[in-house]
N, CA, C and O of each residue as an XYZ file, in Angstrom:
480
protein
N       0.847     -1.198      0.000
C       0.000      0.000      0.000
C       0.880      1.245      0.000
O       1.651      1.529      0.917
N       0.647      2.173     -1.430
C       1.649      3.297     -0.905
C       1.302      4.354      0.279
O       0.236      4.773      0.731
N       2.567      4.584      0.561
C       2.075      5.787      1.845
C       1.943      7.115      1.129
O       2.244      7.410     -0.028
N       1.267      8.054      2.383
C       0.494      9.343      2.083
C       1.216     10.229      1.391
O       0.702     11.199      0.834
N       2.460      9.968      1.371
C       3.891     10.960      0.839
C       4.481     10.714     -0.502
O       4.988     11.572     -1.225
N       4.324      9.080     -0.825
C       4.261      8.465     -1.851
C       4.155      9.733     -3.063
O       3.527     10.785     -2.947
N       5.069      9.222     -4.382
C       4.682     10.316     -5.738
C       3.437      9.629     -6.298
O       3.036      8.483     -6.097
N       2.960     10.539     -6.995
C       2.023      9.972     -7.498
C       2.316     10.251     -9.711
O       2.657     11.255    -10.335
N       2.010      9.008    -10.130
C       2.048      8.536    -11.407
C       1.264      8.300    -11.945
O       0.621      7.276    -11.713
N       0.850      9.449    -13.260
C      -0.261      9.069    -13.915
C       0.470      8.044    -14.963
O       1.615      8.150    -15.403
N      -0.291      7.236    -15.186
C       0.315      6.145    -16.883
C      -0.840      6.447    -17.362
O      -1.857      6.778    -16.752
N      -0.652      6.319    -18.530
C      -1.224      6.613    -20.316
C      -1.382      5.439    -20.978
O      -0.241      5.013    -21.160
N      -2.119      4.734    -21.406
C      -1.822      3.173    -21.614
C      -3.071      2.895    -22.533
O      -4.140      2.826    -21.927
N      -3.111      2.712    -23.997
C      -4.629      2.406    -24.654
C      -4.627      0.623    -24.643
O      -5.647      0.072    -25.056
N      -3.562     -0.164    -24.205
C      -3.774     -1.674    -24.259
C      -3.343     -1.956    -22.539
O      -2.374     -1.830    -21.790
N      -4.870     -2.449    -22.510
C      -5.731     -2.432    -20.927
C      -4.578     -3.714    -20.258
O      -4.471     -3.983    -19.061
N      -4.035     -4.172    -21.056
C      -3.081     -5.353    -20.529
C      -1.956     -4.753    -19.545
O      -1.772     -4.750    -18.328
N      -1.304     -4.252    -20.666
C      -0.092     -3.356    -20.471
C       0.014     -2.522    -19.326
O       0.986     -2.410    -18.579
N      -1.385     -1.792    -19.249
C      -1.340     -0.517    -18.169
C      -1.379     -1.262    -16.877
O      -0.743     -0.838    -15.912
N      -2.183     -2.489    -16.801
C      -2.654     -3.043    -15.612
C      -1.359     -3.528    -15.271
O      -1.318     -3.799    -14.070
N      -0.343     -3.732    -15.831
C       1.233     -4.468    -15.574
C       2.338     -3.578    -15.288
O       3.420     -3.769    -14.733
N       1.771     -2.505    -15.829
C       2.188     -1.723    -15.632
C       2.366     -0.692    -13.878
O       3.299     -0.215    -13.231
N       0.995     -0.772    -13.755
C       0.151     -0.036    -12.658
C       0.704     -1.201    -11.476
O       1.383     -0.715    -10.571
N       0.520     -2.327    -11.439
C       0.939     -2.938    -10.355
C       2.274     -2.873    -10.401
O       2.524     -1.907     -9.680
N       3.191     -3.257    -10.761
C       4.644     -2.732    -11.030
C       4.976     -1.586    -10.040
O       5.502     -1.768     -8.942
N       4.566     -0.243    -10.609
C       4.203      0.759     -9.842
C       4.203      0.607     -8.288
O       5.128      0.727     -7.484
N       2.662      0.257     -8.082
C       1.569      0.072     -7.097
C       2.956     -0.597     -5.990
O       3.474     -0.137     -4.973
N       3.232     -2.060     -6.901
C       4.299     -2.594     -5.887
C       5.241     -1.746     -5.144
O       5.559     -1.826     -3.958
N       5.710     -0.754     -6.227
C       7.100      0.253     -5.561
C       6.750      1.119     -4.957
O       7.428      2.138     -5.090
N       5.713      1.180     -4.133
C       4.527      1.981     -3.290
C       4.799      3.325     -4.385
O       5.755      4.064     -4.150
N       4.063      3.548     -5.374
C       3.839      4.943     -6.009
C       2.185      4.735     -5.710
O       1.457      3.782     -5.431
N       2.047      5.973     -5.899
C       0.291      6.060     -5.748
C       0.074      6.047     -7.646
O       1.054      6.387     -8.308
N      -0.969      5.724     -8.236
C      -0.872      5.672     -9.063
C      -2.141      5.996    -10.204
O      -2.934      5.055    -10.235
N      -2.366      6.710    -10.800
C      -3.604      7.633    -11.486
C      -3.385      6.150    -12.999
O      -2.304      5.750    -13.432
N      -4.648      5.723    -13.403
C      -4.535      5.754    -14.612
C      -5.372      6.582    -15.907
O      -6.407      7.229    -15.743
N      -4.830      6.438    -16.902
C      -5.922      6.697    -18.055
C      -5.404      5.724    -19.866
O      -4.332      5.527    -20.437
N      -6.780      5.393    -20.153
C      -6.603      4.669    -21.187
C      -6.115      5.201    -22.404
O      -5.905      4.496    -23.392
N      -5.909      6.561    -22.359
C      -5.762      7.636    -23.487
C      -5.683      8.819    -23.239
O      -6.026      9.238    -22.134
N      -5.172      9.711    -24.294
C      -5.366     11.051    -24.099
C      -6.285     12.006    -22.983
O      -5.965     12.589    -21.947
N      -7.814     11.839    -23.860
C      -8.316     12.229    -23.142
C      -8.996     12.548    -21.765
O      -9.526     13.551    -21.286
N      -8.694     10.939    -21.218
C      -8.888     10.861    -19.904
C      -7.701     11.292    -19.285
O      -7.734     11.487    -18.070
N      -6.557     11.493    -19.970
C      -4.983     11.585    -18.958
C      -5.412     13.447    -18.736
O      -5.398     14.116    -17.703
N      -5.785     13.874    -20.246
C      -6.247     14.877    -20.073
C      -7.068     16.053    -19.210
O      -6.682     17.214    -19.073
N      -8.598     15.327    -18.527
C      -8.970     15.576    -17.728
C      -8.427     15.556    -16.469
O      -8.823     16.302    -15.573
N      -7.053     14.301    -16.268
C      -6.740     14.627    -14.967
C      -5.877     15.370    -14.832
O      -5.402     15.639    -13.729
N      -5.447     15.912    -16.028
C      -4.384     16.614    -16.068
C      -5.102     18.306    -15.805
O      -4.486     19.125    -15.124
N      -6.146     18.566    -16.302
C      -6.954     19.810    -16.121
C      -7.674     20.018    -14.423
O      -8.453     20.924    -14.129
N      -7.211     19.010    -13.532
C      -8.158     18.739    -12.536
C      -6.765     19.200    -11.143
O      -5.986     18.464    -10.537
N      -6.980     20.704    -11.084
C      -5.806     21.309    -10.488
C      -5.305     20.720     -8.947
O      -4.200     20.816     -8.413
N      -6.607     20.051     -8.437
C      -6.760     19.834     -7.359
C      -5.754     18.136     -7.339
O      -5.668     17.433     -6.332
N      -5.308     17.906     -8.274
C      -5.131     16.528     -8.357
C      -3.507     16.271     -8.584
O      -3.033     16.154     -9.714
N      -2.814     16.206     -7.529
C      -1.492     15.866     -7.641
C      -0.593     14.997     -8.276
O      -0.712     13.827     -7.915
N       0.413     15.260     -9.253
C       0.424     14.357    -10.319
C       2.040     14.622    -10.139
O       2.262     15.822     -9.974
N       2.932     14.006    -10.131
C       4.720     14.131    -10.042
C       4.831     13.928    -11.152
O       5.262     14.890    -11.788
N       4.550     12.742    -11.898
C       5.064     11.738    -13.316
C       4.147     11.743    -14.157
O       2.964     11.621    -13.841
N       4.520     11.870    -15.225
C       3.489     11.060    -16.622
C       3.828     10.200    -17.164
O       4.489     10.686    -18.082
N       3.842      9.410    -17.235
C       4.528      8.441    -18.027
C       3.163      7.845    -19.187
O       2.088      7.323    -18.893
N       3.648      8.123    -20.319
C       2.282      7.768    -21.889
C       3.015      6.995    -22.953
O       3.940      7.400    -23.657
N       2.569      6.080    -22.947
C       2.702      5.020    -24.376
C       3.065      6.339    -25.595
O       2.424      7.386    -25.688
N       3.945      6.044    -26.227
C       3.942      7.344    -27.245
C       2.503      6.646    -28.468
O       1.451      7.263    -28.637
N       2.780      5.500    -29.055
C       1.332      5.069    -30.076
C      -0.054      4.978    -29.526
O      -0.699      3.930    -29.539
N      -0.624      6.451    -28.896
C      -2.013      6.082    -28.291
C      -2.577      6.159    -29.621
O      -1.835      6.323    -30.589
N      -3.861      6.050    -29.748
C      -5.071      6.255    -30.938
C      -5.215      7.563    -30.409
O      -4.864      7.814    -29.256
N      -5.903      8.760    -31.472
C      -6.323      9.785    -31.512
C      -5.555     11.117    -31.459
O      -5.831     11.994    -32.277
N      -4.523     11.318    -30.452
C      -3.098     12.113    -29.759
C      -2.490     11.234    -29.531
O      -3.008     10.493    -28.696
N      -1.162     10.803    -30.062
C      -0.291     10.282    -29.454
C       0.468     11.132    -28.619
O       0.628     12.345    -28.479
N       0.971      9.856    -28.000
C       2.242     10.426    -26.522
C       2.575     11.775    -26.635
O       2.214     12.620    -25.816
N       3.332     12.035    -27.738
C       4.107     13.101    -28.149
C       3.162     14.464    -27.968
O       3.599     15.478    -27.424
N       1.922     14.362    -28.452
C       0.863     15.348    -28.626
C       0.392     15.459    -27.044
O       0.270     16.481    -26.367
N       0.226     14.443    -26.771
C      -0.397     14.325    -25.033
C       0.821     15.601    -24.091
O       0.670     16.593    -23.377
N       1.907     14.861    -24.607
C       3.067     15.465    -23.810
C       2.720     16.951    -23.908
O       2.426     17.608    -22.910
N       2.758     17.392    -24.980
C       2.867     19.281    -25.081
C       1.828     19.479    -24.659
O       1.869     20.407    -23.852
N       0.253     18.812    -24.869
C      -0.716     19.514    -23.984
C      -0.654     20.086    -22.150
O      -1.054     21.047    -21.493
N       0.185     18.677    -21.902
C       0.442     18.266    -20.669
C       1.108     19.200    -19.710
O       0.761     19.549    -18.582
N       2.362     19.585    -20.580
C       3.179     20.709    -20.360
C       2.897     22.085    -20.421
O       3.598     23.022    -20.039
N       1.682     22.095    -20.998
C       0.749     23.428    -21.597
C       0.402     23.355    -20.006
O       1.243     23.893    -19.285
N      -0.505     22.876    -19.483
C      -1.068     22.637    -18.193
C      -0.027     22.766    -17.098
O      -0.136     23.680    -16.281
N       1.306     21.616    -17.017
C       1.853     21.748    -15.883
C       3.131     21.933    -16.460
O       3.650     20.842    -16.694
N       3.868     22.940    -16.793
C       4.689     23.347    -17.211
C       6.408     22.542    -16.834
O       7.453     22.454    -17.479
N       6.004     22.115    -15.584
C       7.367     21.291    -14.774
C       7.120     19.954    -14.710
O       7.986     19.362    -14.066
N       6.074     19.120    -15.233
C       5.390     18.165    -14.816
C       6.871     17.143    -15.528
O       7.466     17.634    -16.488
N       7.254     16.017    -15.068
C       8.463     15.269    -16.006
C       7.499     14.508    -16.660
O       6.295     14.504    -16.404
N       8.134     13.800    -17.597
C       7.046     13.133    -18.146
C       7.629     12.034    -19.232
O       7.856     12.534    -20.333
N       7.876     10.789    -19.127
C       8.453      9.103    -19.145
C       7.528      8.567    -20.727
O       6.417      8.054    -20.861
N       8.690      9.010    -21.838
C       7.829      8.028    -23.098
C       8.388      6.468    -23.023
O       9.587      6.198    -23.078
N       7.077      5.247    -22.856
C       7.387      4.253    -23.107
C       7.068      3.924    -25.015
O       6.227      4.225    -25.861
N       8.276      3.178    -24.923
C       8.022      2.772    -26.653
C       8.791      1.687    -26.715
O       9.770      1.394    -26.028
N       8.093      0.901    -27.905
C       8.802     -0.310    -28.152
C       9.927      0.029    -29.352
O      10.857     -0.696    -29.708
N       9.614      1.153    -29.789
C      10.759      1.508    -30.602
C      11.595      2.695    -30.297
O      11.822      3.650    -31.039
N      11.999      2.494    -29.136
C      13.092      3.468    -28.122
C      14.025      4.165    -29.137
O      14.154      5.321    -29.540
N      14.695      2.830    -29.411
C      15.886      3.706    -30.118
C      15.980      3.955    -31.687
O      16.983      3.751    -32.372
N      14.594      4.497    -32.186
C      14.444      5.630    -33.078
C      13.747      6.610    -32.866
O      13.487      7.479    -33.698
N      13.242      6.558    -31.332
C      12.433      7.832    -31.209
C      13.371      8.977    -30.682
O      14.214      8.824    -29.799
N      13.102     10.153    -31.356
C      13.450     11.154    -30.249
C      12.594     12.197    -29.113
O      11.625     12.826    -29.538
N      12.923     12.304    -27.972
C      12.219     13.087    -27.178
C      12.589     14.219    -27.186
O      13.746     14.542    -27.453
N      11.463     15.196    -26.829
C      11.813     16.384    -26.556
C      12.933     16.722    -25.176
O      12.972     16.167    -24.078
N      13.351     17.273    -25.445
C      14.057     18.153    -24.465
C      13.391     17.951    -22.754
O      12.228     18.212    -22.445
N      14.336     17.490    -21.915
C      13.598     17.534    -20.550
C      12.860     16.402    -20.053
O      12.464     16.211    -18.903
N      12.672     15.378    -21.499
C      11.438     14.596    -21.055
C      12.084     13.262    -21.260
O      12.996     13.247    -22.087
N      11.819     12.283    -20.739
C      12.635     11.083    -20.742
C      12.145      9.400    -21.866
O      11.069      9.200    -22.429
N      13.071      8.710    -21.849
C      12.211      7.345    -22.575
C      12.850      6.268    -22.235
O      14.046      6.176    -21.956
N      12.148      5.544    -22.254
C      12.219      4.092    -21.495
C      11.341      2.736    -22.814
O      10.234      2.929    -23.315
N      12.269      1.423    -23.096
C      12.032      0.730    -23.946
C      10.888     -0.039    -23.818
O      10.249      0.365    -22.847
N      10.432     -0.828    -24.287
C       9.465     -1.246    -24.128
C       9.844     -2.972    -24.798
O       9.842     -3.011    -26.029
N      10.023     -3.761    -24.378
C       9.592     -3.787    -23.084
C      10.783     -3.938    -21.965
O      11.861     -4.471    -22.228
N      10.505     -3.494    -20.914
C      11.347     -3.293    -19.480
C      11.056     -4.284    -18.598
O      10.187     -5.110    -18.878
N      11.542     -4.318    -17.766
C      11.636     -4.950    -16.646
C      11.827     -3.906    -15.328
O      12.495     -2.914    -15.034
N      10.863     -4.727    -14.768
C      10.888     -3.890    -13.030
C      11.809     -3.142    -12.494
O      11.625     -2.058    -11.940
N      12.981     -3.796    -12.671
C      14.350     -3.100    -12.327
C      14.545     -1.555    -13.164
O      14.845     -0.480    -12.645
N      14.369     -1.737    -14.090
C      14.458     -1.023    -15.260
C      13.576      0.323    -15.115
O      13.985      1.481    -15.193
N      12.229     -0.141    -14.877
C      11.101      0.829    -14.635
C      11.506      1.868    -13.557
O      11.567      3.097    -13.526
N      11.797      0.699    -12.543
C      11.797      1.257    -10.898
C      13.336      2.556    -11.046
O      13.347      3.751    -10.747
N      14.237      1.852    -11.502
C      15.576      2.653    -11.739
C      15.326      4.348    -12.318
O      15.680      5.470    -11.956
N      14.356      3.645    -13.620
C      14.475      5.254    -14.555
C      13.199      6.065    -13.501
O      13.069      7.284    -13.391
N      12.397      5.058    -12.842
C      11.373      6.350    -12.593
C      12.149      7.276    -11.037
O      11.914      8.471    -10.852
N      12.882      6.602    -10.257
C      13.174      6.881     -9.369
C      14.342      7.875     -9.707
O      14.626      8.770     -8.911
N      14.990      7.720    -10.845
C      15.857      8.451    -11.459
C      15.070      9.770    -11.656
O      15.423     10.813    -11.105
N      13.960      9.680    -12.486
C      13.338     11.248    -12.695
C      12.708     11.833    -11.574
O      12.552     13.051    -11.662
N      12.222     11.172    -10.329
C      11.910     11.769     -9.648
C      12.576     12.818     -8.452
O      12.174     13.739     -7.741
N      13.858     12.072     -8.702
C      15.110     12.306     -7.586
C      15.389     13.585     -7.753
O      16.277     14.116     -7.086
């Protein structure tokens, strides 16, 4: 169970498999943990000021906005927010400036390392 101090991590995830493997992963490394299946729901929580958010971490291939698009809205909103592209094709993507990426697929170690890395 994470504690009250715990960061909290939204994931971005349109394959319900993934996020849920994702989210416990997480959950395990006591993060508190927000999901959304897509854009638009990451969206709303992202507009929802009251709602404390450290991490983003978004699949860059969602349907509708991908990652990339999610990201600048995101940043539109929380200007400092960090924010973790997972992709299975890591090493041809490039990220923007500031913002981090992680392969797909990872391992726990892997996850736990880079997220604890951006949060530090």
């Amino acid at each position: 169970m994470p504690s009250a101090n715990a960061s909290t991590i939204l994931v971005v995830e349109d394959d319900a498999i993934v996020r849920m493997l994702i989210v416990d992963v997480l959950e395990e490394l006591e993060f508190n943990v927000l999901e959304a299946d897509g854009s638009g729901q990451a969206l709303e929580m992202l507009k929802n000021v009251s709602q404390h958010i450290d991490l983003m971490m978004t699949d860059v291939g969602l349907p509708v906005m991908d990652g990339r698009e999610l990201a600048n809205e995101a940043r539109a909103l929380r200007p400092a927010l960090p924010i973790l592209f997972a992709s299975g094709y890591a090493e041809t993507l490039e990220v923007p400036q500031g913002m981090h990426l992680i392969g797909k697929p990872f391992s726990i170690d892997q996850l736990r390392d880079k997220v604890k890395g951006i949060l530090e």
